[in-house]
N, C-alpha and C positions, 0 to 999 in steps of 0.2 A: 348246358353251360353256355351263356353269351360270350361273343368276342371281348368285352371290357372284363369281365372274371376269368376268360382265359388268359391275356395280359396282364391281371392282377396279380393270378397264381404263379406265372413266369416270372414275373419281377422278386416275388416273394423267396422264389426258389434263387433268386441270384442275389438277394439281400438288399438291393437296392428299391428304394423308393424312389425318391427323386432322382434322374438320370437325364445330362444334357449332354449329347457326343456331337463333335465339330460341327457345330450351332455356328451357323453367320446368320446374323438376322440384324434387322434398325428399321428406322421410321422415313418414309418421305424420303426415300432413297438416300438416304445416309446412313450407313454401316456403324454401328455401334459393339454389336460383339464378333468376335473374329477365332474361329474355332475352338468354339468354348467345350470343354469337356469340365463334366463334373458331377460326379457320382458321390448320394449319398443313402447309408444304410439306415436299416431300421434301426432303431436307441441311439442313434446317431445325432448330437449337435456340432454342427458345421458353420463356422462363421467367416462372413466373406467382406473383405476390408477393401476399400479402393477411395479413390479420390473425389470427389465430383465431378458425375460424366467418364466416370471409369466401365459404366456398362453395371452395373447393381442393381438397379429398379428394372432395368432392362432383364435382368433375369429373371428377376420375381416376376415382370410381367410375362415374361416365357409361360411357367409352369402354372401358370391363372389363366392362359391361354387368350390372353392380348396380343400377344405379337406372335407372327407367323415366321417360322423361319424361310430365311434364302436355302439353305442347306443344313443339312444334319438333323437329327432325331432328337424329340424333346417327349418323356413320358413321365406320366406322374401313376406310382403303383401300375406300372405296366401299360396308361395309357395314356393315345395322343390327346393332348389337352384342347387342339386346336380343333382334331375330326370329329374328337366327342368331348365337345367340354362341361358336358351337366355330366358325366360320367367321370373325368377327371376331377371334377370339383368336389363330389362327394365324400373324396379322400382327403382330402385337405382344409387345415382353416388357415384364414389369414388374418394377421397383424398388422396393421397399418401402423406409423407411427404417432398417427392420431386416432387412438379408437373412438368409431362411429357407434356410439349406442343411441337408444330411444330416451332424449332428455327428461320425458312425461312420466316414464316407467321406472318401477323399481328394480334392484339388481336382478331381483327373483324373477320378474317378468321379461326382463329382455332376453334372457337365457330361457326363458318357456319359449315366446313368441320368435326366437329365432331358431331355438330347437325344431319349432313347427315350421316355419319356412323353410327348414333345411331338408323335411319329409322324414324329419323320427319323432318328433314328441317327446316327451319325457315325464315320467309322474314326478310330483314335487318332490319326495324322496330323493332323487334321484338327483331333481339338481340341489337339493340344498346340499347332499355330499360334496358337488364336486364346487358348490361357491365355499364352502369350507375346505378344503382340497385345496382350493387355490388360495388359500391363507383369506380371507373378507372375513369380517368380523361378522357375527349374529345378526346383532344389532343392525346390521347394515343391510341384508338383504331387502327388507323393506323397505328401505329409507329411495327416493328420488334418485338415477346417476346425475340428475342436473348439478347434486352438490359437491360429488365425488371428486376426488383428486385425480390424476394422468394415473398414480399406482394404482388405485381404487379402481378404476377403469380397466387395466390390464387386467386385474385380478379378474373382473367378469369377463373380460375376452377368455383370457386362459380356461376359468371354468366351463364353457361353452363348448371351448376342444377336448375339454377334458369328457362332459359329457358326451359330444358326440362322436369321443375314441376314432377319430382319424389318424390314417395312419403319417401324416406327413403336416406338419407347421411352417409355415412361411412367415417372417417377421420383418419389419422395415424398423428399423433404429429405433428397440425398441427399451432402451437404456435412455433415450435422449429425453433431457428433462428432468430426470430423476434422481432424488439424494443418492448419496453413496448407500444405505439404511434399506431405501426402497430398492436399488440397483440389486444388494445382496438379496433381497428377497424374490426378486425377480430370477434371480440368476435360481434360486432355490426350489422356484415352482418350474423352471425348462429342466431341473435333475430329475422333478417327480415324471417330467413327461418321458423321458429318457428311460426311467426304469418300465415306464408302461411298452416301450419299445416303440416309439414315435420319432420318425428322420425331423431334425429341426434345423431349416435354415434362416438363418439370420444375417442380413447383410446391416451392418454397423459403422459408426466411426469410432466406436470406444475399443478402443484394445483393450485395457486393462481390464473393462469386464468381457470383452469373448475371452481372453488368456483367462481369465476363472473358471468358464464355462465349459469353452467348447473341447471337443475334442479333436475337431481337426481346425486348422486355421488359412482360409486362401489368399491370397491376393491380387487384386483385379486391377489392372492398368491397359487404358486404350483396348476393351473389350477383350484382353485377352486374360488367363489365367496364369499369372508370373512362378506361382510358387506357391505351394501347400507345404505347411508345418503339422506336423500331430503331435498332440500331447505326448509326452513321455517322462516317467518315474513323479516322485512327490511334488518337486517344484510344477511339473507340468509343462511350463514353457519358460525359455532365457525372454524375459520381456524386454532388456535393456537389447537386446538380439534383434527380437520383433519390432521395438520402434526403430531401430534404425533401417532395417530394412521396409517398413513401412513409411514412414517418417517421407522416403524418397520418391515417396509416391502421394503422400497425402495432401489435400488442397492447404 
């Protein structure tokens, strides 16, 4: 057993995938986040709310293993992203707010051909389950992503993690842009990931769709972490609660 699967199996045993403890890290010697802590488990979505320049991008680019911290510990499935980041990366996909697909290729192809850059492959079987998984219509696997809409797009992200069953999602505003229609379907394929048992973070401005989603809810102001809510009973969250406490923080 290697060091990156013995910190795998560690993390595993503690439930946590994604794990940032008193993290000070920034760019160009400017301090951006200020002992961030922030633990999150597997089937776990976690949505983290801040203002612009709250320190957000700056944590996803923690666990992608772009920024190196000043202090404290950053591991993704048990490892450090920064000492081994082609080992960290393996466990994780990432959402940008604009997915980057291949404009020439079709949905079915960009999910092959990044399956194969990822070093697993996948027979077509395999992804056309999971671009249907991700809600994409038939019809549309073959068709160009050139023509595809922002939801059309996520849907082939989503399939691609869904194929490559990592254990951890990283997402950047990934509601922005999108009908209320697309927003619920969205929010509909991060429950399918959830029951696959996948930690999903997502840093947002939309409240109202993390209050649908997530299960826990953070708030990030001047790099630090103000305050976690979690879901609780039917309603799930007071949102008229959460904007206001939000609200005083938002740009």
């Amino acid at each position: 057993m290697n060091i990156a699967t013995t910190h795998a199996v560690a993390a595993t045993e503690r439930g946590h995938v994604l794990e940032a403890t008193a993290v000070v890290a920034g760019y160009g010697g400017k301090t951006i986040l200020r002992q961030l802590d922030l633990h999150i488990r597997a089937g776990e979505i976690y949505a983290l709310l801040g203002a612009n320049g709250a320190g957000k991008t700056t944590t996803l680019s923690l666990f992608l293993g772009f920024v190196t911290p000043g202090a404290g510990q950053v591991r993704v499935h048990g490892i450090d992203p920064v000492a081994q980041p082609d080992d960290a990366r393996r466990h994780l996909a990432y959402i940008p707010e604009n997915v980057a697909l291949y404009e020439h290729l079709s949905a079915r192809e960009n999910v092959a051909y990044l399956l194969d850059l990822a070093g697993q492959g996948g027979d077509p079987g395999a992804i056309d389950a999971a671009l249907s998984a991700a809600g994409l219509a038939a019809a549309a696997f073959d068709r160009r992503v050139s023509g595809f809409s922002k939801g059309m797009r996520q849907k082939v992200a989503i399939a691609l993690a869904l194929a490559r069953r990592v254990p951890a999602l990283l997402l950047d505003e990934p509601t922005s842009g999108l009908d209320p229609q697309a927003t619920a379907e969205f929010n509909r394929l991060l429950g399918v990931l959830r029951e696959q048992g996948v930690a999903v973070l997502m840093v947002t401005h939309d409240l109202l769709s993390a209050a649908d989603v997530a299960d826990r809810i953070g708030f990030l102001d001047g790099g630090r972490l103000l305050e976690e809510v979690a879901a609780n009973g039917a309603d799930r969250f007071d949102v008229r609660a959460l904007h206001r406490r939000y609200g005083g923080h938002a740009a």
